[in-house]
C-alpha positions as CSV (number, residue, x, y, z in Angstrom):
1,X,-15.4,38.8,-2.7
2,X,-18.0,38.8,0.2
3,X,-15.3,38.2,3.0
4,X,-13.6,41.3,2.1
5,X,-17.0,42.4,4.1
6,X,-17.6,39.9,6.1
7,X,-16.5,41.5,10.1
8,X,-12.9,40.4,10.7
9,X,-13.1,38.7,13.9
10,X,-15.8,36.7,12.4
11,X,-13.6,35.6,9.3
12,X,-10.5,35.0,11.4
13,X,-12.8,32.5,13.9
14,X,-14.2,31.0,10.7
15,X,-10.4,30.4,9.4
16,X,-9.1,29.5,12.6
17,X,-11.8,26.7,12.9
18,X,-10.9,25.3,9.9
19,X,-7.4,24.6,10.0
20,X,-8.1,22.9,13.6
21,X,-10.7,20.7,12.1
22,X,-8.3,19.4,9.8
23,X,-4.9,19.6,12.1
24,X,-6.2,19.7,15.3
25,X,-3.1,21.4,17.1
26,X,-1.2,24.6,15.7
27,X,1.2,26.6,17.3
28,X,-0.1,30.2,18.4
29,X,3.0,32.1,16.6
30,X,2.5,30.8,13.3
31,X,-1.6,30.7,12.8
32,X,-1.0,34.5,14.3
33,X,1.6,35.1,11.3
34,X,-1.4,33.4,9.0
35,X,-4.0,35.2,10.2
36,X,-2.0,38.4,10.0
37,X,-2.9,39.4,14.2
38,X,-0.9,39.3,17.3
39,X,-1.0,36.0,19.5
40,X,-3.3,37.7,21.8
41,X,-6.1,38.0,19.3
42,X,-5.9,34.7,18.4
43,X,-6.0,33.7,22.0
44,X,-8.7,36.1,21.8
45,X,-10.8,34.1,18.7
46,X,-9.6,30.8,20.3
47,X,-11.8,31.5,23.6
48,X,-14.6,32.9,21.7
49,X,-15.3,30.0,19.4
50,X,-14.8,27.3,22.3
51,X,-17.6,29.3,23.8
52,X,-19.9,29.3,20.5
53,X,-19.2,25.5,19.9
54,X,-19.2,24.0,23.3
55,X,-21.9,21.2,22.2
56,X,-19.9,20.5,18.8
57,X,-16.4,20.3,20.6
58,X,-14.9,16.8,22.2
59,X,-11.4,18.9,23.7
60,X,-10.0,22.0,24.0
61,X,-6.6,23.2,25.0
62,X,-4.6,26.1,25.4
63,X,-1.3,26.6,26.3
64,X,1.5,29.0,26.5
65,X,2.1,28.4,22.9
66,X,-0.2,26.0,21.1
67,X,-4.1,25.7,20.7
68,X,-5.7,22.6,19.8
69,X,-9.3,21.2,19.5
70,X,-11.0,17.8,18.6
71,X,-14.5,18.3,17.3
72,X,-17.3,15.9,17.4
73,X,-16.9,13.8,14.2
74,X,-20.8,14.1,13.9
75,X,-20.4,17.8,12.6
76,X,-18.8,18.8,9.3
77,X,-16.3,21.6,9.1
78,X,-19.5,23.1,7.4
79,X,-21.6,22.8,9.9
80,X,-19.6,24.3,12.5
81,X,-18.0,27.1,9.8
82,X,-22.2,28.0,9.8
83,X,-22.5,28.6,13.2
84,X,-20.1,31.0,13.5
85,X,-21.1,33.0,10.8
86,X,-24.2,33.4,12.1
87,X,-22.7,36.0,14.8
88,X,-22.4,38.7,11.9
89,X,-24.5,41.2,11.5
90,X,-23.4,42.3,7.9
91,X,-24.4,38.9,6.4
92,X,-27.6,39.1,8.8
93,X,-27.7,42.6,6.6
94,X,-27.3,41.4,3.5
95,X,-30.3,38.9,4.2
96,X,-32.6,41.0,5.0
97,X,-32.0,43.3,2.4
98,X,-32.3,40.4,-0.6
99,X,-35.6,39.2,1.5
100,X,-37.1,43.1,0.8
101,X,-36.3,44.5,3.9
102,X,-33.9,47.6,3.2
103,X,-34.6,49.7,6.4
104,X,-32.2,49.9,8.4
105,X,-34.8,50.1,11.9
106,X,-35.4,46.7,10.7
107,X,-32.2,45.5,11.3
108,X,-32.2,47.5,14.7
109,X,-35.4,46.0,15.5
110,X,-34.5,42.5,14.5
111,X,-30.8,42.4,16.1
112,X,-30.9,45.0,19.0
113,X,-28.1,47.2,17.3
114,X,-27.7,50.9,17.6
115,X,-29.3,53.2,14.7
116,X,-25.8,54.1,14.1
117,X,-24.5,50.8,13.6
118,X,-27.4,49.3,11.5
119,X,-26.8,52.3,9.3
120,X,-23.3,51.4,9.1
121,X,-23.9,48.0,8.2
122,X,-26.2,48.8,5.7
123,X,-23.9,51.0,4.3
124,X,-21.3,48.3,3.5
125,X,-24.1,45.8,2.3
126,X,-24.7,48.5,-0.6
127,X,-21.1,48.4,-0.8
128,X,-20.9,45.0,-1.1
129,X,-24.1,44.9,-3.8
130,X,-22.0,46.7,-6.0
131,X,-18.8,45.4,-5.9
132,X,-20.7,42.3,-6.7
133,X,-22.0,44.3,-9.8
134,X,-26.1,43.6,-8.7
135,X,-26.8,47.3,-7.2
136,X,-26.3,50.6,-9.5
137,X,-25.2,53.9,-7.1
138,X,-28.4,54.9,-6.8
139,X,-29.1,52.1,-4.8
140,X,-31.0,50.1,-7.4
141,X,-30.7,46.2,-7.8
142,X,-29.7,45.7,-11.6
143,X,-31.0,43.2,-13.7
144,X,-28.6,40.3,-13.7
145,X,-30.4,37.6,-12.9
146,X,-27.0,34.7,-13.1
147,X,-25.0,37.4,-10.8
148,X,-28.1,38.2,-8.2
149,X,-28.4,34.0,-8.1
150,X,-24.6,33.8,-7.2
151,X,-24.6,36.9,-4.7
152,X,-27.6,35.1,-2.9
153,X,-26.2,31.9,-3.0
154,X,-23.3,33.7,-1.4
155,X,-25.1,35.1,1.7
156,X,-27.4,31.8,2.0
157,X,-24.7,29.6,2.6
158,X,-23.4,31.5,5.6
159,X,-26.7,32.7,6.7
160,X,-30.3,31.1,7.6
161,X,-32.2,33.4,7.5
162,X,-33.0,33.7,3.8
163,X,-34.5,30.0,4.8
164,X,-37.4,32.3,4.5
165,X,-37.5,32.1,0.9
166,X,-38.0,28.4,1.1
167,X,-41.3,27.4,-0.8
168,X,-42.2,23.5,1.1
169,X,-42.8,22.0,-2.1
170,X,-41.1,23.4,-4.7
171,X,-37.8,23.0,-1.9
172,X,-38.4,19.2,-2.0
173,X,-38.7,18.7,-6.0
174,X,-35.5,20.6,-5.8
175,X,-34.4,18.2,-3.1
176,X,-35.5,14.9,-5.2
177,X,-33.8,16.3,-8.2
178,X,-30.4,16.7,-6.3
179,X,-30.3,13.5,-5.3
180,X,-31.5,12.4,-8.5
181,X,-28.2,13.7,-10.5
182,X,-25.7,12.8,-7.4
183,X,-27.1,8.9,-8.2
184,X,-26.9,9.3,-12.2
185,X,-23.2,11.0,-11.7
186,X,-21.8,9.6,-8.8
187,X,-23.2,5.6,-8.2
188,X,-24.7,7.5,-5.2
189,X,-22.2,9.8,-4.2
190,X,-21.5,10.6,-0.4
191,X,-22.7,13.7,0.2
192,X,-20.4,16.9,1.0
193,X,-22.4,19.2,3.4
194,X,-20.7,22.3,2.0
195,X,-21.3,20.9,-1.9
196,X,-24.6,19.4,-1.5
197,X,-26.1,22.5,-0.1
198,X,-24.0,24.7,-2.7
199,X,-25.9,22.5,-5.6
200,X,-29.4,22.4,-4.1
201,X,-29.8,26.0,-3.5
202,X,-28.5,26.6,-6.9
203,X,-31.3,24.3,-8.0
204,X,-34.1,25.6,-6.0
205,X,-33.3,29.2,-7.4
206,X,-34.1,27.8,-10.6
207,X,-37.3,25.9,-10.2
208,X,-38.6,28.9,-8.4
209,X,-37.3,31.9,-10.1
210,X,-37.1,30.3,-13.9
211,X,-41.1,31.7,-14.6
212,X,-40.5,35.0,-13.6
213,X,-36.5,35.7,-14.6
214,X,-34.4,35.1,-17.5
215,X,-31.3,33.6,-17.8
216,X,-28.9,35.4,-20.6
217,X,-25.7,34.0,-22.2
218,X,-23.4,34.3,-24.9
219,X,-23.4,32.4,-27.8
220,X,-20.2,30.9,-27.4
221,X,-20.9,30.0,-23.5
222,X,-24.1,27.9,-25.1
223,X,-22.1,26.1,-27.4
224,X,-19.5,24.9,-25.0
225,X,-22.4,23.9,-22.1
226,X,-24.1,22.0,-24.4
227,X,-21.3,19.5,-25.8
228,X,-20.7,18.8,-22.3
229,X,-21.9,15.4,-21.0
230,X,-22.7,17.2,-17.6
231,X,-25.1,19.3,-19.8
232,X,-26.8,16.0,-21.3
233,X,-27.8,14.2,-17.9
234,X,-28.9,16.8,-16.7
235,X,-31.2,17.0,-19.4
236,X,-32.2,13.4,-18.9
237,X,-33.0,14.0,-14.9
238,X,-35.0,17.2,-16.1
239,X,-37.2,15.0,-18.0
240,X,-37.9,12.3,-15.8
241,X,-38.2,14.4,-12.3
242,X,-39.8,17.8,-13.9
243,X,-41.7,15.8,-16.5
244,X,-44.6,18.6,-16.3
245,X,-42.6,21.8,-15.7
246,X,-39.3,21.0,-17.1
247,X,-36.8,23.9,-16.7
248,X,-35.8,25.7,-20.0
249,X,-32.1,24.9,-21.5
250,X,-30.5,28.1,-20.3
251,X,-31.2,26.7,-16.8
252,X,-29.8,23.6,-17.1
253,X,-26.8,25.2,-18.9
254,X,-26.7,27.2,-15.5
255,X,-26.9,24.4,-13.2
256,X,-23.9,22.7,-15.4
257,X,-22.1,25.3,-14.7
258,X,-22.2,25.0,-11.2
259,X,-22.0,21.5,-11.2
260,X,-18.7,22.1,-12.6
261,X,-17.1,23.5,-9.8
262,X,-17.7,21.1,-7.3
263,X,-15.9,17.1,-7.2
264,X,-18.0,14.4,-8.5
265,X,-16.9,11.6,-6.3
266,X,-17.1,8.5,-8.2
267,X,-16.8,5.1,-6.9
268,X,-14.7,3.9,-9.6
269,X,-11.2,5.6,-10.8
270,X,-11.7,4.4,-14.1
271,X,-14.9,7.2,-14.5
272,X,-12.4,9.8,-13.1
273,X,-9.8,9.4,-16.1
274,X,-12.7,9.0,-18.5
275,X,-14.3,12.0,-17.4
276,X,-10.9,13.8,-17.2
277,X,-9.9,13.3,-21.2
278,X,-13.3,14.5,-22.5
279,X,-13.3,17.3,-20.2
280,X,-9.6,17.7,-21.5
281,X,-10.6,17.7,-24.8
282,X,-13.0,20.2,-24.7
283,X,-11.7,22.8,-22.7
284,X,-7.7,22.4,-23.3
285,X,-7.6,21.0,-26.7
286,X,-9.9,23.4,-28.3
287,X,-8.9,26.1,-26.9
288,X,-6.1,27.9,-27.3
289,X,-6.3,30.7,-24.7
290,X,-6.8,27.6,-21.9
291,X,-3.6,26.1,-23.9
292,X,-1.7,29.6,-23.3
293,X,-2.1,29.6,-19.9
294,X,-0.8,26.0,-18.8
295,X,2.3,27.0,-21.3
296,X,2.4,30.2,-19.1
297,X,2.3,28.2,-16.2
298,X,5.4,25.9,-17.5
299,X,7.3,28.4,-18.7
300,X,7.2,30.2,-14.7
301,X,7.5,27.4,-12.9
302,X,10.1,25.1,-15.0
303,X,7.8,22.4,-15.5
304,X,5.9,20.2,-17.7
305,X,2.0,20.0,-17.2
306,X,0.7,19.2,-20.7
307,X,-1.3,15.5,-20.4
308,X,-0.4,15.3,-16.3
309,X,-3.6,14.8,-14.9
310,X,-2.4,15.9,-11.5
311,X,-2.5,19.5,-12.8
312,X,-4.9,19.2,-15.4
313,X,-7.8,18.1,-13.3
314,X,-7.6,20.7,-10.5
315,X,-6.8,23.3,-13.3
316,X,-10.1,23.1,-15.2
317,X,-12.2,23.0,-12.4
318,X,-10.2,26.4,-11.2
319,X,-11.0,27.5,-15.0
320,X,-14.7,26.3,-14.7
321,X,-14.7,28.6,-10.9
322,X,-13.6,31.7,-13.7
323,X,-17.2,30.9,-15.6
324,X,-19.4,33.7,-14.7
325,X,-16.5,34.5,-11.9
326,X,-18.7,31.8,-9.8
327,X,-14.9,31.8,-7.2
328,X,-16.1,35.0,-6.1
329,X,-19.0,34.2,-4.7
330,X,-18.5,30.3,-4.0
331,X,-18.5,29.2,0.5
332,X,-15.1,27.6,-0.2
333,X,-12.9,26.0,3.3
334,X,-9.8,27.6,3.9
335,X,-6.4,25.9,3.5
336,X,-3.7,26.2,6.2
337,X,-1.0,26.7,3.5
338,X,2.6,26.4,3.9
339,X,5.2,29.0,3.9
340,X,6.1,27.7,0.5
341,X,2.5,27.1,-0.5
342,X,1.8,30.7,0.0
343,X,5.1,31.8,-1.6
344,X,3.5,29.5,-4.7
345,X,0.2,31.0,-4.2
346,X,1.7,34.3,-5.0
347,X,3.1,33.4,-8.2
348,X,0.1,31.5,-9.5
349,X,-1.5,34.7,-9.2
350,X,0.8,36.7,-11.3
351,X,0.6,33.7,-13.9
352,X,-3.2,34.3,-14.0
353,X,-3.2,38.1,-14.3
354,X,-0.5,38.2,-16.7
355,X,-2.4,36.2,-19.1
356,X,-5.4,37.8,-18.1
357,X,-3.7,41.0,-19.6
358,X,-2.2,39.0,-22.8
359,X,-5.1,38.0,-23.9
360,X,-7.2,41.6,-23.1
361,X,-10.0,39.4,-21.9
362,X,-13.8,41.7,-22.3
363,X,-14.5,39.9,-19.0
364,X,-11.6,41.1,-15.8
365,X,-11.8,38.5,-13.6
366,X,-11.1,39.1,-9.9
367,X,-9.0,35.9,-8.5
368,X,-10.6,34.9,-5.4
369,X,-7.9,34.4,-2.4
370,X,-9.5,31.4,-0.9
371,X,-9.9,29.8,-4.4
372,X,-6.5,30.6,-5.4
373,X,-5.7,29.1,-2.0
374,X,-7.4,25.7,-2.7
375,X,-5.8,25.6,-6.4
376,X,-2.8,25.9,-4.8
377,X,-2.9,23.2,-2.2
378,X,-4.3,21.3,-4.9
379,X,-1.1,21.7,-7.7
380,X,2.1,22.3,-5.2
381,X,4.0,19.0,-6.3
382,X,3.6,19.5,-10.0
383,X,4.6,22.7,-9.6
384,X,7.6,22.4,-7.8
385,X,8.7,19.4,-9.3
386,X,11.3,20.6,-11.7
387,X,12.1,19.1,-15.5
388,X,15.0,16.9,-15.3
389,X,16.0,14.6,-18.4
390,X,14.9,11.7,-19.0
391,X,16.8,8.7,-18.5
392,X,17.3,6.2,-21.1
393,X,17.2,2.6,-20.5
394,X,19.5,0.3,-22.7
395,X,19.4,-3.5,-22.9
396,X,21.7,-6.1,-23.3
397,X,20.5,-9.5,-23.4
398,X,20.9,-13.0,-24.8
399,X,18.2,-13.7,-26.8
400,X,14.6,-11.8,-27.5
401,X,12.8,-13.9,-24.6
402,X,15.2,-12.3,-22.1
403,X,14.9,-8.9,-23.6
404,X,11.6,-9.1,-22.3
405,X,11.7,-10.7,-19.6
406,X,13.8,-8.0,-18.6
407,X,12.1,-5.0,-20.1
408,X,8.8,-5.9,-19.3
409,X,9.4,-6.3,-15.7
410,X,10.9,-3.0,-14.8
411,X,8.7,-1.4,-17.0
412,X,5.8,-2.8,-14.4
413,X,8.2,-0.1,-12.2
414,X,8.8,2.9,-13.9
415,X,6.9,5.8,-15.0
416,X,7.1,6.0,-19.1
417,X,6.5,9.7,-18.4
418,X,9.9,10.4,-16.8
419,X,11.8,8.0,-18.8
420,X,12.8,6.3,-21.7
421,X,13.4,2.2,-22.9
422,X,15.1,2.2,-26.0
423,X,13.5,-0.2,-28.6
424,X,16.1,-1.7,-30.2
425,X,17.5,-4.6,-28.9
426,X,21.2,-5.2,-28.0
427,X,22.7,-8.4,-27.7
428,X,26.2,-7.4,-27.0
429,X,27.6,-5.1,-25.4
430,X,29.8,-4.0,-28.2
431,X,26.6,-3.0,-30.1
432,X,26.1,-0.5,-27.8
433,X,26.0,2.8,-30.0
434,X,28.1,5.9,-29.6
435,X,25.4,8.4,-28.3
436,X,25.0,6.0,-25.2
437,X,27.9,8.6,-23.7
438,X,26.1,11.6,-24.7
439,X,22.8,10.8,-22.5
440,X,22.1,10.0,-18.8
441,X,21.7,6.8,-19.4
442,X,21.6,3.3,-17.8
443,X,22.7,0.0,-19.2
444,X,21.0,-2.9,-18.1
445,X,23.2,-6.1,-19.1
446,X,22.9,-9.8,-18.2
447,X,25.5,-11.2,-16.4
448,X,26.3,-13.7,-18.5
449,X,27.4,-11.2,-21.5
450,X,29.4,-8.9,-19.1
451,X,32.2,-11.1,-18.9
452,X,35.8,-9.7,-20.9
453,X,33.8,-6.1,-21.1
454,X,35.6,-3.1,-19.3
455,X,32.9,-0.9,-18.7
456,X,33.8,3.1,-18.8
457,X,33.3,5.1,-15.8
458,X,31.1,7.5,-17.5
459,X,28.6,4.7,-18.2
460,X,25.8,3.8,-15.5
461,X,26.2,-0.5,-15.9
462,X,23.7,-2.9,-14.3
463,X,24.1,-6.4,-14.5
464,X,21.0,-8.8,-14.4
465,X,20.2,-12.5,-13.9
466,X,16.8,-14.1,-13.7
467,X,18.2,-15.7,-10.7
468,X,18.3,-12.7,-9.0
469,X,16.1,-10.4,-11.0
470,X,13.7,-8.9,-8.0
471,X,17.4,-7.6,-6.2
472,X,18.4,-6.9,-9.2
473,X,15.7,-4.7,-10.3
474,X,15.3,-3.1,-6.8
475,X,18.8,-2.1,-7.0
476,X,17.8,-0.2,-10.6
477,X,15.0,1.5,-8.6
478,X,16.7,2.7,-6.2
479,X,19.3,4.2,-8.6
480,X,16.3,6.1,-10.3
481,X,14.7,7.3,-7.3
482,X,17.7,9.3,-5.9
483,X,18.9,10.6,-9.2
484,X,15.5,11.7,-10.0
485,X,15.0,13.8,-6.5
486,X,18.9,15.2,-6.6
């Protein structure tokens, strides 16, 4: 929501940062065509943040039609993203104003701007304040205290000076605490600049606002926090690190909820599909509206998503980014998206606001861009990867130790998912049933019973030997592979 105020050159240098950090070398036409400017603006943007990260920037280059840039390794595509944003004077605005400061000669006092242009800006900021449903038209902050957290979580990770809110030592318990859950979660987790900062504002905001400000949810949004595990350790650090000041539930249901939104980083993949099927059970399984959207999702795209982690996992920490519409006001990087991508990107939208509409949910929610973006990058390939049949696998061997011999070792290979062994076991070829014609198919035979066989043309026929089983079973593969991608 907030960069639909942010200044656009400011955005744009942000963006175009980004996708060099992570590619390095882009061609002026097509970041131009992203970006939505002419080449000369970007030519434009290109000089101005070469000049604004000098010390962060190893090479530069410009050319007649590419850019590139190799930053220092040292800095995170945070830390320069930061910088950048520190040229604007809205979010310089909006600080100010959430610090008590709401004249506008401030501003023209603190940033040497014209009246006219500090009234402007503060202007938008009230503009902003309500969009973000915290300000009333009069002017008035409302009292929301989850949405004022998230719009000044918003500004704070783009802009330092609402550093002046820190309190020393209720900054470091918030600090200790931090690092406290990343250990109990994440075996130690290396820290993400952009993620770590994300949680340990979020965290200071409730150690110092908690006395003073309430936190209100609905019943139903209680029950589901609090049969979360995340919910439960975070219990257990409140305990031992605030042992004489703990924070109240509805706190720790509002730090679980951001905690939600952000990757946990384990050391071991075993935690990530653990974590993954309770998760799954409690947000897919019992619920039927979650259930309705990944069916909506299947049905537009031709695809099956049901129990495939690859979609499932990026999908419920999109739905979890819905919670308290905590997208909106997230410091997400921007994705250099394909022309496909953003083609896909499109129609993921429509999916959403479709079954927003089906399900005439009290709550609209607004789909962030750059959020939609990152889900996006996130689900492409299971997306495009269109149903296809399954194949069925038919064996015809000697005797019961060869049937799995032979089962068992190209079922090491294939993915059960996609395709099918038969279970009953053939040991001629004459047993072969009827419906074998009816199915794609593939007959995997030993050698030694092919002999005196005429095998029909509309049959797929592999023969195999334990001789020669590794060729053999490569030669299967490769059959798979490019009837599964025609």
């Amino acid at each position: 929501m907030i960069e639909s105020f942010i200044e656009k050159d400011v955005l744009r240098q942000v963006k175009l940062i980004e996708y060099l950090y992570e590619l390095e070398k882009l061609t002026l036409r097509e970041v131009a065509k992203r970006l939505q400017v002419t080449t000369n603006t970007v030519k434009r943007d290109f000089g101005k943040v070469v000049f604004l990260l000098d010390e962060q920037i190893e090479f530069s280059e410009i050319t007649s039609t590419t850019i590139s840039i190799i930053f220092n390794s040292s800095f995170t595509r945070y830390d320069l993203a930061k910088i950048l944003y520190q040229d604007s004077y809205f979010l310089k605005t909006c600080a100010y104003y959430l610090l008590g400061e709401s004249d506008y000669l401030t501003i023209v006092e603190a940033e040497f701007i014209s009246v006219a242009k500090a009234f402007t800006i503060k202007k938008q900021v009230e503009n902003y304040f309500k969009a973000a449903g915290i300000m009333d038209e009069n002017s008035e902050f409302l009292s929301n205290e989850i949405r004022y957290r998230l719009v000044l979580i918003s500004v704070w990770m783009r802009c330092n000076i609402l550093d002046k809110l820190i309190v020393p030592n209720q900054y470091k318990t918030a600090t200790v605490f931090v690092d406290q859950v990343l250990f109990k979660f994440a075996n130690g987790y290396e820290k993400n600049n952009r993620e770590y900062q994300f949680l340990l504002l979020n965290t200071y905001l409730s150690i110092s606002r908690f006395k003073e400000f309430s936190l209100i949810y609905e019943k139903d949004e209680i029950t589901y926090l609090k049969n979360t595990p995340t919910f439960h350790q975070l219990m257990d650090v409140n305990e031992l690190i605030l042992a004489k000041e703990k924070l109240p539930e509805t706190e720790i249901q509002y730090l679980a909820s951001i905690y939600k939104t952000i990757p946990l980083n384990t050391s071991n993949y075993l935690i990530v599909e653990m974590n993954y099927q309770r998760e799954k059970e409690l947000m897919i399984e019992k619920n039927s509206m979650v259930r309705q959207l990944i069916k909506n999702f299947e049905n537009e795209f031709g695809v099956d998503l049901f129990d495939h982690i690859l979609f499932e996992k990026p999908f419920m920490n999109f739905i979890y980014s819905l919670w308290q519409e905590t997208q909106a006001f997230s410091a997400e990087k921007h994705f250099y998206l394909s022309d496909q991508q953003l083609q896909l990107a499109e129609k993921i939208k429509q999916v959403l606001e479709t079954w927003q509409k089906q399900f005439h949910l009290e709550t609209e929610f607004t789909f962030n861009q750059t959020t939609l973006e990152k889900f996006c990058s996130q689900v492409t390939a299971s997306l495009i990867q269109k149903r296809t049949q399954k194949l069925v696998f038919f064996f015809v061997a000697e005797d019961e130790l060869s049937h799995t011999i032979y089962r068992e070792n190209l079922k090491r290979w294939l993915n059960l998912d996609y395709n099918i062994i038969d279970s009953t076991m053939y040991y001629s070829l004459d047993e072969l049933p009827i419906y074998v014609k009816e199915w794609p198919s593939i007959i995997i035979c030993e050698r030694s019973l092919k002999h005196d066989h005429t095998i029909p043309d509309v049959l797929t026929f592999f023969s195999i030997s334990r001789n020669s089983i590794l060729e053999d079973t490569r030669d299967i593969l490769s059959y798979v592979y490019n009837w599964k991608t025609e």
